[in-house]
C-alpha positions in Angstrom: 131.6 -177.6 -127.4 128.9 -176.0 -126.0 128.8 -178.2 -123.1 132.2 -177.7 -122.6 131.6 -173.9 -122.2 128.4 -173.9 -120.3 130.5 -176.4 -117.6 132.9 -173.9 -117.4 130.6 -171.2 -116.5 129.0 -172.9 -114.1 132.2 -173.8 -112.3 133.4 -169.7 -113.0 130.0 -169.2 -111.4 130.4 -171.9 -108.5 133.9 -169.8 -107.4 132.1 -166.7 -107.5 129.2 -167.4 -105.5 131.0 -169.2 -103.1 134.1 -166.5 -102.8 131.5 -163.2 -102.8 129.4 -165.4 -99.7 132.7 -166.9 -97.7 131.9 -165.5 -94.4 135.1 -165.4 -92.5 133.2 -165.7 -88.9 131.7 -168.9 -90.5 134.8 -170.6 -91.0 135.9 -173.2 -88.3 139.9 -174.8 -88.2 141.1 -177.8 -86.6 143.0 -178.0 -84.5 142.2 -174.8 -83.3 146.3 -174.2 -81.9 147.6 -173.2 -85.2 147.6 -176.5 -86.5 149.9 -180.0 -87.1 153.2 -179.4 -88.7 151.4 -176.4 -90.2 148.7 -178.0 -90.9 144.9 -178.0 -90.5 141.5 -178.6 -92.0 139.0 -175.8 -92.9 135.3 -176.0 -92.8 132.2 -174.1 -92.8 130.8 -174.2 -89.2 127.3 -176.3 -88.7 127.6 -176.9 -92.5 128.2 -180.0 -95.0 131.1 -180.2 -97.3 131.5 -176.8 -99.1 134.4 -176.4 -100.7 135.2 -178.0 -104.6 138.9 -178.0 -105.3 138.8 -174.7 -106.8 137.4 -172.9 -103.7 139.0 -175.0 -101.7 142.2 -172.8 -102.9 140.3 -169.7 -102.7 139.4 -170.4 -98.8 143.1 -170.5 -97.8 144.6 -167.9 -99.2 141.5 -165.8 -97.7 143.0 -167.2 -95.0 146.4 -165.7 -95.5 148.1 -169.5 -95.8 148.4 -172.2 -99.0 146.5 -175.4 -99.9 148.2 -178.4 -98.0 149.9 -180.9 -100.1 149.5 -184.5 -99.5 153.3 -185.0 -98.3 152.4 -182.3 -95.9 149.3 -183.6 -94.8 151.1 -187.0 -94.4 153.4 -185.8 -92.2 151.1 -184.1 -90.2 149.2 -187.4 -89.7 152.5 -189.1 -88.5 152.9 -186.3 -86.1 148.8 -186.9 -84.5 146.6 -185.0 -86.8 143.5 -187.3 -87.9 139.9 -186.1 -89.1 136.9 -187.7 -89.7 136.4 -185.4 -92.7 137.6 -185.3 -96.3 139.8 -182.4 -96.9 141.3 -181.1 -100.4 144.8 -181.2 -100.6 147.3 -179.4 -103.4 146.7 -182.2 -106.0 142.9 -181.9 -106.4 142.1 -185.4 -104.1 140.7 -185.2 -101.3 142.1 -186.9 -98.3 141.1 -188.1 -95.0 145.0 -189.0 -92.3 144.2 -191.5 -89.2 146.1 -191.9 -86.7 143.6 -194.5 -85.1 141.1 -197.3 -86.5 137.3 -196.2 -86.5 135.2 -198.0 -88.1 133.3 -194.7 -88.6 136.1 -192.6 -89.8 138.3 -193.7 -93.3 137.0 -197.4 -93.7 138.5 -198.0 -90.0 142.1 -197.5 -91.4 144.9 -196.3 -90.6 147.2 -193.7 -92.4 146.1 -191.5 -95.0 143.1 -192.7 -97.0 142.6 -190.9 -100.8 139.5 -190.2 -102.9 139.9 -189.2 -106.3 137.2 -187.5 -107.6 136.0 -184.8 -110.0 137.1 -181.4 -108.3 133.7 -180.6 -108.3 132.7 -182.4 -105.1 132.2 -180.9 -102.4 134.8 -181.4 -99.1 136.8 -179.4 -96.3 140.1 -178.2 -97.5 143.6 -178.8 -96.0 145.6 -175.7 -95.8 149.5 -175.1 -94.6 150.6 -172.2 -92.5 154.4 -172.4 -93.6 155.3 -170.1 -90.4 153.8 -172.1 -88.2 156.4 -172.8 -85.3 157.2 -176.2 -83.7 160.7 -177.9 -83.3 161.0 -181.1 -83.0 163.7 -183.7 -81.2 164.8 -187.5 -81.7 167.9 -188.3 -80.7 167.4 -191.2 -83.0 166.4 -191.3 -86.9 163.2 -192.8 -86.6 159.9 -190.7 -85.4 157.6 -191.3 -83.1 153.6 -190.9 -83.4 152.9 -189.1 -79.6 154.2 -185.4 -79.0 154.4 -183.2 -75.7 153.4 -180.1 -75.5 155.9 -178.5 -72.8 156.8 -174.8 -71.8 159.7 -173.3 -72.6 160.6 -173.2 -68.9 160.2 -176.6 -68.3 162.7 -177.5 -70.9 166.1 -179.2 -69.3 168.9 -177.1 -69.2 171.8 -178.9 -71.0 173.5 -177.3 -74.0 171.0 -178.7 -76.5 168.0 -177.9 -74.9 169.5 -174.0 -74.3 170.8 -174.0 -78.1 166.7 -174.9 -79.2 165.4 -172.2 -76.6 167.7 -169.9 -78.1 166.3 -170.7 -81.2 162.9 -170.9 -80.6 163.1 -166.6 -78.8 164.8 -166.0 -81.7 162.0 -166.7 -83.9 159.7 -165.3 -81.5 161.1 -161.7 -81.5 161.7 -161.9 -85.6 159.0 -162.1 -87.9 157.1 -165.5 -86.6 154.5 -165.6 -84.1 155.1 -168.4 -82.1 153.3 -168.6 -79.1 154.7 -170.0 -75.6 155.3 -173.4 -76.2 157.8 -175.0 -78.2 156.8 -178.6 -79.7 159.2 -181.4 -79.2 159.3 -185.3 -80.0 160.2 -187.1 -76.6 161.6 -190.9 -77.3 160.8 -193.4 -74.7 164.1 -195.7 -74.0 163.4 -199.0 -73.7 164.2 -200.4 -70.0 166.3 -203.4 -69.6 165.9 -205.3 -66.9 
């Protein structure tokens, strides 16, 4: 029992110390453009791991956004985000998504690689901007793994493409920042010869 209560003061203590000392100007995202499909990793800058899974909460909604799920994270990784660092996610793992092999990153796999560990570990945190903007195009159902970044003025003018630019001003001049660029999935048609 009283092992019990002394672990949970330490860890009430952990959250403390570590909320009170979160410097804001310390704290480095990735990527840096609002993030994948909403979402991106938080860290402290020129630091280790900081973060157990109950700060790791704490540190985004400082942030003014929600711990990442794994779903969301996985679909971020199948639309280009990969780290080299463990990052909490929602369900108190942390998680590491690949889009490439390295034998220095996530055992050289591919995909999203899982560590379950005791939330007091130390990691980055994965956090999910639910506002962030990007729309996305396949004229087919599958998905592919390489975006474009393209202006909104470079976008062709058929009907489709007006109806998404529509769209995408219309979220622009409601309550979403969006930026100038609009994110869309380009398919590459295979070329018979």
């Amino acid at each position: 029992m009283r092992s019990r209560v002394c672990s949970a003061l330490c860890s009430l203590l952990s959250l403390v110390l570590c909320t009170v000392s979160l410097d804001l100007n310390q704290i480095q995202v990735y990527p840096e453009n609002g993030g994948t499909s909403g979402v991106f990793i938080v860290r402290l800058r020129n630091q280790p791991y900081s973060f157990n899974a109950t700060t790791a909460v704490g540190v985004c909604t400082s942030l003014g956004v929600n711990i990442a799920s794994r779903a969301q994270v996985e679909t971020a990784q199948r639309n280009g985000l990969q780290t080299c660092r463990y990052g909490w996610v929602e369900e108190n793992i942390a998680v590491i998504p690949r889009t490439e092999g390295n034998p220095n990153c996530g055992q050289n796999k591919v995909g999203i690689m899982t560590w379950v560990t005791s939330p007091e570990r130390l990691f980055d945190v994965f956090c999910y901007n639910s506002t962030a903007c990007a729309i996305s195009f396949s004229k087919r159902p599958h998905r592919l793994s390489s975006w474009e970044r393209i202006c909104h003025k470079d976008i062709f003018e058929t009907e489709m493409w007006k109806h998404t630019e529509q769209q995408h001003f219309s979220m622009q001049n409601g309550n979403r920042d969006c930026g100038d660029d609009i994110t869309l999935q380009l398919e590459d048609d295979a070329i018979s010869s």
